[in-house]
N, C-alpha and C positions, 0 to 999 in steps of 0.2 A: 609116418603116422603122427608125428608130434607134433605137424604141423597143422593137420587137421583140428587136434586139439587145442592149439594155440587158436586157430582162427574161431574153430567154436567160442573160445575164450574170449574172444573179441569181440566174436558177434554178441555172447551175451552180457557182456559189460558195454556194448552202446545199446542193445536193447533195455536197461535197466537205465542208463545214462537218457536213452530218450526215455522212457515211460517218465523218470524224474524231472524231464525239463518242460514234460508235457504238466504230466500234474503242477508243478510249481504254475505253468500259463494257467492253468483253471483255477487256481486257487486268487493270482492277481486278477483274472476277470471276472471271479466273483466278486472279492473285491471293489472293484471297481465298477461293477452290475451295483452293489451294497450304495457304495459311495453315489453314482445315478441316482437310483430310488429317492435315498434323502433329499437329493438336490431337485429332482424333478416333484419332492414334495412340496419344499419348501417355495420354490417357485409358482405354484400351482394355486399354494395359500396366499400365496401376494398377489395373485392376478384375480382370485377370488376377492382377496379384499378390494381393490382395485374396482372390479365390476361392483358392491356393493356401495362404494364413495361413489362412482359414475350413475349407480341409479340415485339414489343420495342428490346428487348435485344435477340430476337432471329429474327430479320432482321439485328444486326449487328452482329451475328454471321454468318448468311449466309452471310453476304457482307465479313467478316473477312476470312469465308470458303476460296470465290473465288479468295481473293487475297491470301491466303495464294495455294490454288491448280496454279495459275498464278506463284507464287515466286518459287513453285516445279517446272513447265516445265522450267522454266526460269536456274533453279539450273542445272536440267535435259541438259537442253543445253550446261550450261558453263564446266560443270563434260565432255563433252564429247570432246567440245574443248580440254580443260586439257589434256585427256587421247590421243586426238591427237597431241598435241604439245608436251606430253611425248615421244612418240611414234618417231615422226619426231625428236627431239631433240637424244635420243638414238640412231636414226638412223645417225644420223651427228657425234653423238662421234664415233659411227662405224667407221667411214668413216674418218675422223679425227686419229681414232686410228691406221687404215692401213697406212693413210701419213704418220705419225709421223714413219712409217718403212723407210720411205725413206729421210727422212732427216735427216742430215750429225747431231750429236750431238756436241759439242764445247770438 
């Protein structure tokens, strides 16, 4: 009979022995559920920030775009004067070259 009671004994000092090793696990994965949260907070605000500098730096990129597509028409324009003024200037040494037939050299 005492052995019955001995092992009852046993049984319920690992039943209280587990119940304690289980609660201590819930208490470190709250814990550590706690210590997540923060982390997955703080993360979350950085990559928000993050997103907020990238729209940031990518409205001065479209505004850079449009001056920069502006300075091409603009280039676009002078390149064409240029090639008319080349044009017209060639055309006057032409013309310049044919006089120069007609006058008297020294």
């Amino acid at each position: 009979m005492t052995a019955f009671w001995v092992a009852l004994a046993v049984l319920v000092v690992a039943f209280v022995a587990g119940a304690a090793f289980v609660g201590l696990r819930v208490l470190e994965a709250r814990k550590a559920l706690k210590s997540l949260t923060r982390a997955l907070k703080v993360e979350l605000e950085r990559i928000a920030r993050a997103g907020e500098r990238t729209n940031n730096e990518l409205e001065t990129a479209k505004k850079a775009f449009e001056r920069l597509r502006a300075s091409l028409a603009r280039l676009g324009t002078a390149r064409a004067r240029v090639r008319l003024l080349r044009e017209v200037l060639a055309e006057a040494e032409a013309v310049l070259a044919r006089a120069r037939a007609f006058i008297p050299s020294k």
